[in-house]
C-alpha positions as CSV (number, residue, x, y, z in Angstrom):
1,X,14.2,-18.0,25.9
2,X,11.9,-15.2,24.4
3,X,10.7,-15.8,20.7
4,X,12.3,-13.6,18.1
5,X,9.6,-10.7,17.3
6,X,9.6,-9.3,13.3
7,X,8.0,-6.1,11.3
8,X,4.2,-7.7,10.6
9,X,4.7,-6.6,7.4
10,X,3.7,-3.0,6.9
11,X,1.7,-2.6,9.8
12,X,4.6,-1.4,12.0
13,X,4.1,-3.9,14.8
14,X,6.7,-6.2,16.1
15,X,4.7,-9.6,16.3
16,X,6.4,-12.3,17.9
17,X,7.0,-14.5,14.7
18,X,4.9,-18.0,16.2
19,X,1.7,-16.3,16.4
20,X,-1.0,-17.6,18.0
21,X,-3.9,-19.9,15.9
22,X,-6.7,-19.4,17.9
23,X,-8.6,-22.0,16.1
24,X,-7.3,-24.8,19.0
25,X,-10.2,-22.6,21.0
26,X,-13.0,-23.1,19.2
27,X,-14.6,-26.0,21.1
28,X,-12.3,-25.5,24.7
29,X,-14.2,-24.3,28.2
30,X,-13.1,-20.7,28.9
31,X,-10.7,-22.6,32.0
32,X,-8.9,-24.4,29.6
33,X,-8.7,-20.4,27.5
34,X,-7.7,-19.3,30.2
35,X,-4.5,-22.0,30.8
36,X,-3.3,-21.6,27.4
37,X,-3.7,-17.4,27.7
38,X,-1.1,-18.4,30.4
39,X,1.0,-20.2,28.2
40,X,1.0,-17.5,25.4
41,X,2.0,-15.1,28.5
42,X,4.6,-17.1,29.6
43,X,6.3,-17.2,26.0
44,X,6.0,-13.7,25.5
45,X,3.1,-14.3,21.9
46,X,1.8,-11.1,21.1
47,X,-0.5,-12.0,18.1
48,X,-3.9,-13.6,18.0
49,X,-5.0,-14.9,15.1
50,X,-8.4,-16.0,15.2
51,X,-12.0,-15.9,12.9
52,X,-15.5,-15.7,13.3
53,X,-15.9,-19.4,12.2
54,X,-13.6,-20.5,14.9
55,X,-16.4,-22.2,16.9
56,X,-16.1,-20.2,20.3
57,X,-13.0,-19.4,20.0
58,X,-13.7,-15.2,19.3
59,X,-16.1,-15.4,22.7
60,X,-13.2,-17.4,24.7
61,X,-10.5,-14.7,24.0
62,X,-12.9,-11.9,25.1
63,X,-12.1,-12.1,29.0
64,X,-8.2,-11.8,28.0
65,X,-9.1,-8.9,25.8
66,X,-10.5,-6.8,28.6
67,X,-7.4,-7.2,30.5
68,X,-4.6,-7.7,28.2
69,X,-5.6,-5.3,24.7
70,X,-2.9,-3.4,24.3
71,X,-0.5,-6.2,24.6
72,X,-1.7,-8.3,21.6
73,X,-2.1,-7.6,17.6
74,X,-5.4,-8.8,17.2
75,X,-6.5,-10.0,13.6
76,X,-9.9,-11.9,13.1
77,X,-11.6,-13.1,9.6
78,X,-14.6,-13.3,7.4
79,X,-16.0,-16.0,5.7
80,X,-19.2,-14.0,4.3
81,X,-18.6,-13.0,0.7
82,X,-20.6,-10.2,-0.1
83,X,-20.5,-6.5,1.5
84,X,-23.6,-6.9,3.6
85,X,-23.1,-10.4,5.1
86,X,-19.4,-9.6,5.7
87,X,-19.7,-6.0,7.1
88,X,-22.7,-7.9,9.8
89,X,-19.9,-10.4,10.6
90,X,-17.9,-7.8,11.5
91,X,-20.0,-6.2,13.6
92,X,-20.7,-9.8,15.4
93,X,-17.2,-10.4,16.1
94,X,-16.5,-7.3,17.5
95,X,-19.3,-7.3,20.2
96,X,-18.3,-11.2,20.9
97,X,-14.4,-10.0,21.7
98,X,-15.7,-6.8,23.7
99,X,-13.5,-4.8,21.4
100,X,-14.4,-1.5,19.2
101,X,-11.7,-2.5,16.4
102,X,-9.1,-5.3,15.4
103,X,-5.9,-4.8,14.0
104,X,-5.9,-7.2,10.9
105,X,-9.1,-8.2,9.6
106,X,-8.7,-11.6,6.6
107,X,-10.9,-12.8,3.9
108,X,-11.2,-16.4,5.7
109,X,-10.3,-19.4,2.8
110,X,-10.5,-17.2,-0.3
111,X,-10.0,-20.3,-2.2
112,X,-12.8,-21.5,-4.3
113,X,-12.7,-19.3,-7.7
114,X,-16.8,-18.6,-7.5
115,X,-16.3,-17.4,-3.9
116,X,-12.9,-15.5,-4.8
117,X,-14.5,-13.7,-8.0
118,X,-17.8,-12.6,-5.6
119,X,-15.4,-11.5,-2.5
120,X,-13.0,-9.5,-4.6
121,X,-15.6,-7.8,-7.1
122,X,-18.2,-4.4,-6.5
123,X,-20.7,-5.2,-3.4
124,X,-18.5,-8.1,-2.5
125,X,-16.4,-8.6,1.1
126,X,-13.7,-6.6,-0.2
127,X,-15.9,-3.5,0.1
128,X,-17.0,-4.3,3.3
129,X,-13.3,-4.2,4.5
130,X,-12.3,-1.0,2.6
131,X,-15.6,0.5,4.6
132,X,-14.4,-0.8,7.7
133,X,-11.2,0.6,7.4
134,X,-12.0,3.7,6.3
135,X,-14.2,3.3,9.7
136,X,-11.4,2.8,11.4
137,X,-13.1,-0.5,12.8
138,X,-9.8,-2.7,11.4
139,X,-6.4,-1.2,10.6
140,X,-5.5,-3.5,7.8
141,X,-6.8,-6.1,5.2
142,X,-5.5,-9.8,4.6
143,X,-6.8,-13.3,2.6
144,X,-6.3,-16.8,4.0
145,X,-6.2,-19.7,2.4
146,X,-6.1,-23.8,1.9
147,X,-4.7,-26.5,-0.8
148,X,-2.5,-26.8,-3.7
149,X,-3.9,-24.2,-5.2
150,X,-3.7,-21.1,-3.1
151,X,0.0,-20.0,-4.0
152,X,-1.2,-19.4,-6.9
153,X,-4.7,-17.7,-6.3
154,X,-3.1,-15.5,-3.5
155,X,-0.6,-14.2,-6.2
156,X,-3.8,-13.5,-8.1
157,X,-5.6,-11.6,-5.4
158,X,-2.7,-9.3,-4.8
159,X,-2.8,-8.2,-8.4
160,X,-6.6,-7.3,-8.0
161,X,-5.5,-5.7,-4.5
162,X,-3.0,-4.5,-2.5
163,X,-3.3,-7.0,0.9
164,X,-1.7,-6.0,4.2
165,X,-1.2,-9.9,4.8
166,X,-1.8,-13.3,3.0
167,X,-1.7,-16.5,4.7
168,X,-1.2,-20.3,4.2
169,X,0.3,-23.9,4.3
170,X,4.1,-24.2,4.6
171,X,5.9,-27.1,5.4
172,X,8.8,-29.7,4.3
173,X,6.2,-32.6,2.7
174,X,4.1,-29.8,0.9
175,X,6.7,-27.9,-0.5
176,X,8.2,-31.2,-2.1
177,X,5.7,-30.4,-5.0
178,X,7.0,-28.4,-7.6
179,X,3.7,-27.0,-8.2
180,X,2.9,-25.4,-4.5
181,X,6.6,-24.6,-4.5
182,X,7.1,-22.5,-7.2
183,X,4.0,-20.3,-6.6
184,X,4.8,-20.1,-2.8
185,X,8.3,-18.9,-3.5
186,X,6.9,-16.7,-6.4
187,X,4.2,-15.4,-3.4
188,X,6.8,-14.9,-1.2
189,X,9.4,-12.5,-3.0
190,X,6.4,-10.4,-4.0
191,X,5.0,-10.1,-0.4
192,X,8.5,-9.3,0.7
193,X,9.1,-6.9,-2.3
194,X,5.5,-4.8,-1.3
195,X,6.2,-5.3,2.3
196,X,3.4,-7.5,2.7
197,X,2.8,-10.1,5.6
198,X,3.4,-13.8,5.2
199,X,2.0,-16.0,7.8
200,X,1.6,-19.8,7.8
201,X,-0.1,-22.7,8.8
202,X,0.2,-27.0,9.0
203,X,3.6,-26.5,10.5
204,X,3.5,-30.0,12.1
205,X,1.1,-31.2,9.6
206,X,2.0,-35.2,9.7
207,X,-0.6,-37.3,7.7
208,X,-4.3,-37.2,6.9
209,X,-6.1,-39.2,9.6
210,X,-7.4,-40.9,6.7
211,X,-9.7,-43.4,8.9
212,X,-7.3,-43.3,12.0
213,X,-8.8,-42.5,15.9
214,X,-8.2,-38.8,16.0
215,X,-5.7,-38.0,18.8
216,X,-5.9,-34.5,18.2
217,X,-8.1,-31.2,17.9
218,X,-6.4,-30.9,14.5
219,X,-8.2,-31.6,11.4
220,X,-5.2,-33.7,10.4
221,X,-2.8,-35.9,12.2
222,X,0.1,-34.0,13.8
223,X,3.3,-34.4,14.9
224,X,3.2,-34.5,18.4
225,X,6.9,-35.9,20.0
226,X,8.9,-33.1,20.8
227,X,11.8,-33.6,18.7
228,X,10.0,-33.8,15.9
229,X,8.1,-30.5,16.4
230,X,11.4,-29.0,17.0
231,X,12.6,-29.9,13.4
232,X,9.1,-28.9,12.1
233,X,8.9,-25.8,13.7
234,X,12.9,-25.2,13.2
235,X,12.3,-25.5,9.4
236,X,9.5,-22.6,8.6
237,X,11.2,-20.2,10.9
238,X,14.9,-21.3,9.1
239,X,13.0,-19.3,6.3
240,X,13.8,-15.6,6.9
241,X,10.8,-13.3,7.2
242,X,7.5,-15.2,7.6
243,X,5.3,-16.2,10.5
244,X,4.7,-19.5,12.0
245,X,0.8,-19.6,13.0
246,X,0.7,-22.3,16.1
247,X,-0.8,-25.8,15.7
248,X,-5.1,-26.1,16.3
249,X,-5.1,-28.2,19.5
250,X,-4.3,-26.3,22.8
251,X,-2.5,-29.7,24.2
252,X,0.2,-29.0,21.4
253,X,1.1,-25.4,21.8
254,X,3.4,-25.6,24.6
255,X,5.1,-28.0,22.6
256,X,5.7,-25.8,19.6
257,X,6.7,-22.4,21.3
258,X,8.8,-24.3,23.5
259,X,10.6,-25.3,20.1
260,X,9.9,-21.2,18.6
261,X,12.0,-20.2,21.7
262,X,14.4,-22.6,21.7
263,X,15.0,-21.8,17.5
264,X,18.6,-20.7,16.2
265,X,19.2,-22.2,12.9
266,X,16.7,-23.9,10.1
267,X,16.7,-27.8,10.3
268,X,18.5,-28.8,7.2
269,X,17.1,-30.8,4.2
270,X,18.9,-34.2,5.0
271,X,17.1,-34.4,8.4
272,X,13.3,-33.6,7.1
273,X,14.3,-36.4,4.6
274,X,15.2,-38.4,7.3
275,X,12.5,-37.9,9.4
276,X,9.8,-37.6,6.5
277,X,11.2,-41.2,5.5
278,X,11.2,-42.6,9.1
279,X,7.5,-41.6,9.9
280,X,6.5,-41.9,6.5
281,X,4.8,-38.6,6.3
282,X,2.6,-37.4,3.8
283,X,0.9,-34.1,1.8
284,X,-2.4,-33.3,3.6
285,X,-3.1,-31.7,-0.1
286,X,-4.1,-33.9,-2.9
């Protein structure tokens, strides 16, 4: 079964609405690239989300660039904050992907309110991307971010400017706190009210590894049996309108868009109980 495509907000694009995090390539060979460019074939993904601080990762999805552009929305990040360093990362990650512009380019982790205040005022990486558009080097303009706090400090940045995109965590144990809740759902109905794009991340975010072996290319420990992806996954996309960004670890991602295509209705609230409860999940966010 094909994966339900959606408006990427304003941009006019139908994206397929499990995009694809390109972080799981940041430390792969270009063969194992290569096998998951397969896999995002096969399930018909026709979004790339990646970022110049993505290891490898902007070099390994060059060769699928040259043959498959015009079959993918490609969005990329910054994490420089001020014009200069931001407009040379640009530049960088354009040569490493062999392309001359990207659809969607992000300020990368706009979190940290020194970093926000420098990005998003005069000679900051804000200016660099208004330049760059105006280059016609990237067609729109997003902000990604981490933690508790980035509800909130996205809903900020969209009243200093008007985003194509924001992006962050969503999932059943982190939107148990009333805190990231209310800003996420505040975030959400004024994305959806200014037609902005709402992607996000730590779908099958378990646990912290907190000591444990790590298992994974993830940062955190995932979920990785297939029913319980498939109630993970099932929840974020039971929420109309936003996009799933898959898991960081190319071993995972056949697992979650096998569960994207298989989606019809959101899991309900008595199952993540149960399942939180069972595995004894926690908040990755403290």
């Amino acid at each position: 079964m094909a994966i339900a495509t959606q408006s990427f907000g304003r941009s006019g694009h139908m994206s397929t609405r499990t995009l694809f995090g390109a972080a799981s390539l940041s430390s792969v060979s270009q063969a194992d690239a290569d096998r998951t460019l397969e896999v995002l074939l096969q399930y018909g993904v026709n979004h790339i989300d990646v970022a110049a601080g993505y290891g490898e990762a902007e070099l390994r999805i060059a060769p699928w660039l040259k043959q498959y552009r015009s079959q993918f929305y490609l969005a990329t990040k910054t994490g420089q904050r001020t014009a200069k360093a931001a407009k040379e990362e640009l530049h960088r990650s354009l040569e490493r992907m062999g392309v001359d512009s990207v659809d969607l380019w992000q300020l990368h982790n706009l979190a940290d309110p020194i970093d926000w205040d420098i990005a998003l005022s005069p000679g900051g990486a804000l200016d660099a991307a208004i330049e760059a558009k105006q280059q016609g080097l990237i067609r729109a303009i997003g902000v990604t971010g981490h933690g508790l706090q980035i509800a909130a400090t996205h809903r900020r940045s969209l009243e200093r400017f008007d985003f194509d995109s924001v992006l962050l965590p969503y999932n059943y144990v982190t939107m148990q706190i009333p805190y990231y809740a209310e800003n996420f759902n505040a975030l959400v109905a004024t994305c959806q009210q200014r037609n902005v794009a709402v992607q996000t991340i730590k779908s099958i975010a378990y646990r912290p590894w907190m000591g444990r072996e790590h298992t994974h290319a993830t940062w955190y420990a995932p979920l990785d049996e297939q029913q319980d992806i498939d109630r993970a996954v099932h929840w974020v996309l039971g929420r109309p309108g936003i996009f799933l960004n898959t898991v960081g670890d190319i071993d995972l991602l056949p697992k979650v868009l096998d569960a994207a295509s298989r989606f019809q209705q959101g899991t309900s609230e008595q199952e993540m109980t149960a399942m939180v409860d069972k595995l004894q999940m926690e908040t990755l966010f403290v």
